[in-house]
C-alpha positions as CSV (number, residue, x, y, z in Angstrom):
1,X,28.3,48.0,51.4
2,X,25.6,50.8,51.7
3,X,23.4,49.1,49.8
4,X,23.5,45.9,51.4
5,X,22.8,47.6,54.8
6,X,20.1,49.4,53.1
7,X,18.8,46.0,52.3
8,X,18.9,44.5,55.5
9,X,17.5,47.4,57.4
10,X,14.2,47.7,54.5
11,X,13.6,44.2,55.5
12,X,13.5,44.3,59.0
13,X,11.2,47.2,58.6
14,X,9.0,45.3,56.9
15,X,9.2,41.9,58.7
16,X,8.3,44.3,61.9
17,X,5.4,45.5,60.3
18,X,6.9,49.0,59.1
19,X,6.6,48.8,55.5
20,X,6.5,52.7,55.6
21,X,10.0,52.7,57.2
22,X,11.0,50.2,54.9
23,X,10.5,51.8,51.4
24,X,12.8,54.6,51.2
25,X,15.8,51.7,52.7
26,X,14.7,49.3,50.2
27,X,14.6,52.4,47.5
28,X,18.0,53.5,48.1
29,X,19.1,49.8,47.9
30,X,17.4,49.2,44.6
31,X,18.7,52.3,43.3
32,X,22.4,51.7,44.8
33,X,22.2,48.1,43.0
34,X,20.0,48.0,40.2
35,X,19.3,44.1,42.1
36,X,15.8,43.0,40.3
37,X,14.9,40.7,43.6
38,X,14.5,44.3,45.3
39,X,12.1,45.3,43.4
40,X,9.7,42.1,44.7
41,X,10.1,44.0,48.2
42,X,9.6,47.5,47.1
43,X,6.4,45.8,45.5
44,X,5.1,44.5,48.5
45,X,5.7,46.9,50.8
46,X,3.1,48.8,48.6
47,X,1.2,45.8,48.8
48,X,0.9,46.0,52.7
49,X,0.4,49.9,52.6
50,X,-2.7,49.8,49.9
51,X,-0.8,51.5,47.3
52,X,-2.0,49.0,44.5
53,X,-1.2,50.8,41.9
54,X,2.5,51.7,43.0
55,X,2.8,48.1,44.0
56,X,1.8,46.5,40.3
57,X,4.2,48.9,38.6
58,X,6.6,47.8,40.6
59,X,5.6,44.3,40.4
60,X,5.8,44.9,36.6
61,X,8.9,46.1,36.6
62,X,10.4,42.9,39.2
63,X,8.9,40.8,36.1
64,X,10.4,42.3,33.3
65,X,14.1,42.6,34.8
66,X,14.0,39.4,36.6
67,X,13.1,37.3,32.9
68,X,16.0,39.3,31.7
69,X,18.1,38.3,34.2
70,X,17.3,34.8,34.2
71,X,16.3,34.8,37.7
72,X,12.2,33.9,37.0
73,X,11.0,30.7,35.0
74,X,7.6,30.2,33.4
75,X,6.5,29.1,37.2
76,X,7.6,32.3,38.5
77,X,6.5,34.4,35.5
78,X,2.9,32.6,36.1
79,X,2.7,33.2,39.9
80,X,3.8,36.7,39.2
81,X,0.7,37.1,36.7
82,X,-1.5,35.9,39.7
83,X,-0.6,38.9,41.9
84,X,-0.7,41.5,38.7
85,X,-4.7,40.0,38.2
86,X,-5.2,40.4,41.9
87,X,-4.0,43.9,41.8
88,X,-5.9,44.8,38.5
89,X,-9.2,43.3,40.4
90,X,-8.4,45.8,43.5
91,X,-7.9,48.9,41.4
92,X,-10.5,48.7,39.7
């Protein structure tokens, strides 16, 4: 559906170096889906624009749905925590 094109047009936004371009696509396809895994991308694109903050919230929020959907382990969950210390270094 919508969503899923949503999806596949956020990523190729982002694979091509546009995570700009990608973020609304990804947005809409979150919000059309409620799919936790989206939330990893919406993360990173923030990531790759500087956007720290916006990208640990987000990041946050991935965590926290993804335990409860079963779809992270302790692994994960610890890997996660990496990138949520990085972030808290850069902001400061």
């Amino acid at each position: 559906g919508e969503a899923k094109q949503d999806f596949v047009d956020g990523m190729a936004f982002f694979n091509a170096g546009d995570p700009q371009s990608a973020l609304p696509k990804l947005t809409r396809a979150y919000e059309a889906s409620k799919e936790p895994r989206i939330l990893y991308n919406i993360a990173s694109c923030h990531e790759k624009l500087k956007q720290y903050v916006k990208a640990r919230v987000f990041l946050r929020q991935y965590k926290d749905m993804a335990t409860q959907a079963g779809l992270l382990d302790d692994h994960g969950r610890a890997e996660i925590d990496v990138y949520l210390g990085t972030y808290d270094r850069l902001i400061g």
